[in-house]
C-alpha positions in Angstrom: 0.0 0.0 0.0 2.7 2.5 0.7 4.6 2.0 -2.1 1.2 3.4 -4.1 0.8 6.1 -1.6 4.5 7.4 -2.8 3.1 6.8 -6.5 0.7 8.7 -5.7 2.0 11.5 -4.1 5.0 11.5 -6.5 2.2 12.0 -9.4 0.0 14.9 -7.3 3.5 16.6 -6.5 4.5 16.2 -10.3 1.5 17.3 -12.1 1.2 20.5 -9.9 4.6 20.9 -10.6 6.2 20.8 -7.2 8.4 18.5 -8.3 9.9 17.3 -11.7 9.8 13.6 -12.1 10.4 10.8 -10.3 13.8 11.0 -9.4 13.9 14.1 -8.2 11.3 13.4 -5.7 12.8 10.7 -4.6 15.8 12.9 -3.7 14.0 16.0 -2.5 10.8 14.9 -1.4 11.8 11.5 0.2 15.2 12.4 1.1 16.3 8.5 -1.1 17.8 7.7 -4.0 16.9 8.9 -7.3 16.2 4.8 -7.5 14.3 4.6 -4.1 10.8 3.9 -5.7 12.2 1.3 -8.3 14.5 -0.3 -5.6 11.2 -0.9 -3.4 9.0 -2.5 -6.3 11.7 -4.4 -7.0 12.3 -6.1 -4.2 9.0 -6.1 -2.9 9.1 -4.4 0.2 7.5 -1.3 1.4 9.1 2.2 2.1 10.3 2.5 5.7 8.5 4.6 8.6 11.7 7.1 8.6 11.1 7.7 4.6 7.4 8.7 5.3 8.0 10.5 8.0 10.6 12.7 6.1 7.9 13.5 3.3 5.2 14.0 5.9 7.3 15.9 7.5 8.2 17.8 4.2 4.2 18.1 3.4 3.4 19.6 6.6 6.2 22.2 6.4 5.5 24.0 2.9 1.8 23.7 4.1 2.6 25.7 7.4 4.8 28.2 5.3 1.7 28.8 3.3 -1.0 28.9 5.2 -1.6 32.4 6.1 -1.4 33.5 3.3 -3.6 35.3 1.4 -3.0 34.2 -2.0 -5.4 31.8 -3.5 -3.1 29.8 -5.2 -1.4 29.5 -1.8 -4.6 27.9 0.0 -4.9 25.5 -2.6 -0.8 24.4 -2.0 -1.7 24.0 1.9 -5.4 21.9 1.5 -3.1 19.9 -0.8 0.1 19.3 0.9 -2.1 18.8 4.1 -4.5 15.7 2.6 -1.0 14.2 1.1 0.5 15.0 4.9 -2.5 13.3 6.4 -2.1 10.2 4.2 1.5 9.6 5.0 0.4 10.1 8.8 -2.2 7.4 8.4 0.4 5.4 6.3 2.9 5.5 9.4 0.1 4.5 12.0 -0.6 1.8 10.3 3.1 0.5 10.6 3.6 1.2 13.9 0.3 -0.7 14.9 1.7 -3.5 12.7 5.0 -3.6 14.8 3.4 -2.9 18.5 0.5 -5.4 17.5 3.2 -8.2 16.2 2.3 -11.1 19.1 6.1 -11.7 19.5 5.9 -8.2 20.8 3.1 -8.3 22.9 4.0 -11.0 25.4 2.0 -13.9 23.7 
């Protein structure tokens, strides 16, 4: 799943031309490899908390530079970095429940 929520926040950030293409958000956006993306698909795992957390992170911070702003263009950057913010939140919830819940982990 979080290997399509990259692909699709690579695309969002791309079309609205925030970033260039793939590699580069790779680099700036995810802080990884130009390669990061292919490497993951490749070998079939998914991105790591620390990656989503660094584009959340990312996200959140052009949104909060934004938002009191009084430019339109500008409130449509922050309602669109914050949805793409919240899904990487909900992306790294969902790992972190998968480790705490793992029953090697909880005593069983």
């Amino acid at each position: 799943m979080s290997i399509k929520l990259l692909e699709h926040i690579r695309d969002e950030l791309i079309s609205s031309g925030a970033a260039a293409n793939t590699p580069e958000f790779c680099q700036a956006w995810l802080g990884r490899s130009e390669g990061y993306i292919r490497v993951l698909r490749y070998n079939r795992i998914e991105p790591s908390v620390e990656t989503l957390t660094v584009c959340a992170h990312k996200l959140g911070h052009y949104a909060d530079s934004l938002r009191n702003s009084d430019a339109q263009s500008h409130q449509q950057w922050v309602k669109r970095f914050d949805r793409l913010k919240a899904l990487c939140d909900q992306a790294i919830a969902r790992q972190a429940e998968a480790v705490w819940r793992e029953p090697a982990r909880m005593g069983a």
